[in-house]
C-alpha positions in Angstrom: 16.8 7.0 -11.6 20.1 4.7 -11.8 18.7 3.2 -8.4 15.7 2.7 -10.4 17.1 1.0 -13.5 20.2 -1.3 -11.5 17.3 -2.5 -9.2 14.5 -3.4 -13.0 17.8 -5.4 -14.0 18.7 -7.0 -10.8 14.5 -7.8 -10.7 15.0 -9.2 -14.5 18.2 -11.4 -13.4 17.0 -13.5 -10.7 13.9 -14.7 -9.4 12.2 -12.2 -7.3 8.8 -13.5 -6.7 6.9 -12.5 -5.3 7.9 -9.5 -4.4 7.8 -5.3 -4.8 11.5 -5.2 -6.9 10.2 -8.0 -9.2 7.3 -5.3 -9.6 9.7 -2.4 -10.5 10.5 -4.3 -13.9 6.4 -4.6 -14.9 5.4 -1.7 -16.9 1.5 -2.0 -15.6 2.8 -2.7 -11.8 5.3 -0.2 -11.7 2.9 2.1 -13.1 0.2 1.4 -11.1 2.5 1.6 -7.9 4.0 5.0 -8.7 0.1 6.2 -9.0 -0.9 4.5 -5.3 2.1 5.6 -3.2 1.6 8.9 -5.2 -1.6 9.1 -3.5 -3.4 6.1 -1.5 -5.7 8.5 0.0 -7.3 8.5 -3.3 -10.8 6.7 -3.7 -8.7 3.8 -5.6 -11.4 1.5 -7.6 -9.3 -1.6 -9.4 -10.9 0.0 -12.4 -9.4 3.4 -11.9 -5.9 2.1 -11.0 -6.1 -0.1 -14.2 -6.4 2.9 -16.5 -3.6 4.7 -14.8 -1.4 2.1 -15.3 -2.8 1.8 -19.2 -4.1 -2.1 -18.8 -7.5 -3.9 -18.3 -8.9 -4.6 -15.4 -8.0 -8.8 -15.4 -4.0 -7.9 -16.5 -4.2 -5.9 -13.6 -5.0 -8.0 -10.5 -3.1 -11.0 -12.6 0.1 -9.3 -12.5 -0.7 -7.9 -8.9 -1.5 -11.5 -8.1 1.5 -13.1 -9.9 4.2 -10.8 -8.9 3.1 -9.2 -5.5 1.4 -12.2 -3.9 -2.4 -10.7 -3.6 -4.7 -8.5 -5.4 -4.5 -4.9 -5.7 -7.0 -3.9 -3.4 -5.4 -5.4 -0.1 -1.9 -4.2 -1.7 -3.8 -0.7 -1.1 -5.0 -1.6 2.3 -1.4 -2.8 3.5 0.3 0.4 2.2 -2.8 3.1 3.8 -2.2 0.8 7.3 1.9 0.7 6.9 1.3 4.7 6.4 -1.3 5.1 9.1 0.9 3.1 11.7 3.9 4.9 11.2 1.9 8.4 11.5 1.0 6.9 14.9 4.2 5.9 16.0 5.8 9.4 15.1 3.0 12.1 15.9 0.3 12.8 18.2 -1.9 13.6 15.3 -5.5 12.8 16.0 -7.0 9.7 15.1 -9.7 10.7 12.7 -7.3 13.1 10.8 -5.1 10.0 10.5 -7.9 8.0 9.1 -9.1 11.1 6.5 -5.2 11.1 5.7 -5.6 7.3 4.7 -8.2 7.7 2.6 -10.7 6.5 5.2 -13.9 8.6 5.0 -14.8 7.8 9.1 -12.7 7.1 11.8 -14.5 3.9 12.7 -14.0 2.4 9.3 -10.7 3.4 10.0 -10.4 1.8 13.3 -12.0 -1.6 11.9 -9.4 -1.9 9.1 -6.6 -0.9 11.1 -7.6 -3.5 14.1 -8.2 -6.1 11.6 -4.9 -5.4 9.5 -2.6 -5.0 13.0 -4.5 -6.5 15.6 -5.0 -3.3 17.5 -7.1 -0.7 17.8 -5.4 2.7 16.5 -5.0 4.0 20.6 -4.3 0.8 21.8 -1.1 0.4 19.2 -0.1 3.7 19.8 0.1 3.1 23.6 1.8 -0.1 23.0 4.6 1.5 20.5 5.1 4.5 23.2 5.4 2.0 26.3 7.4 -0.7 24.0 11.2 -0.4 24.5 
């Protein structure tokens, strides 16, 4: 919790934005991020992560917007695809329980958000981050 608090008054002392410390001294944002990383395979709607974080809607994806640099649904996507990757660069855990884990109900929807987010296909990175040095 003191890592917590020196890094909201570091965030409230210099100019930050955009960026995820700036975030950690917003109420709503830090709010709403503690309830995504909590759980991004949750069904997020903008609507449900706004009453989380006790806000509307439009303060919502403002702030998201303001501080983070984009809206809060691709803020979701990034952080299910940073998770995903890293599951595939550490386990051989099967692709489609990779893509249930985040919070993709099929692993082609997976697949097409992970291709269009990294640039590969799920197999393809994974092949590429075992045969990288």
């Amino acid at each position: 919790m003191l890592l917590v608090e020196a890094l909201q008054i570091h965030g409230k002392t210099h100019d930050l934005s955009p960026s995820w410390l700036a975030a950690t001294s917003d109420q709503v944002l830090n709010r709403a991020l503690q309830h995504l990383h909590a759980d991004p395979s949750r069904s997020w709607t903008v609507a449900a992560l706004a009453s989380e974080a006790h806000t509307s809607l439009s303060v919502l994806d403002e702030r998201f917007r303001a501080i983070l640099g984009k809206p809060p649904v691709r803020y979701l996507t990034e952080l299910r695809m940073q998770r995903a990757a890293d599951t595939l660069a550490r386990t051989d855990e099967k692709i489609a329980r990779v893509a249930q884990a985040a919070g993709y109900g099929s692993e082609e929807a997976f697949s097409r958000a992970f291709k269009k987010h990294v640039g590969f296909a799920p197999s393809a990175w994974r092949e590429k981050r075992t045969t990288d040095p």
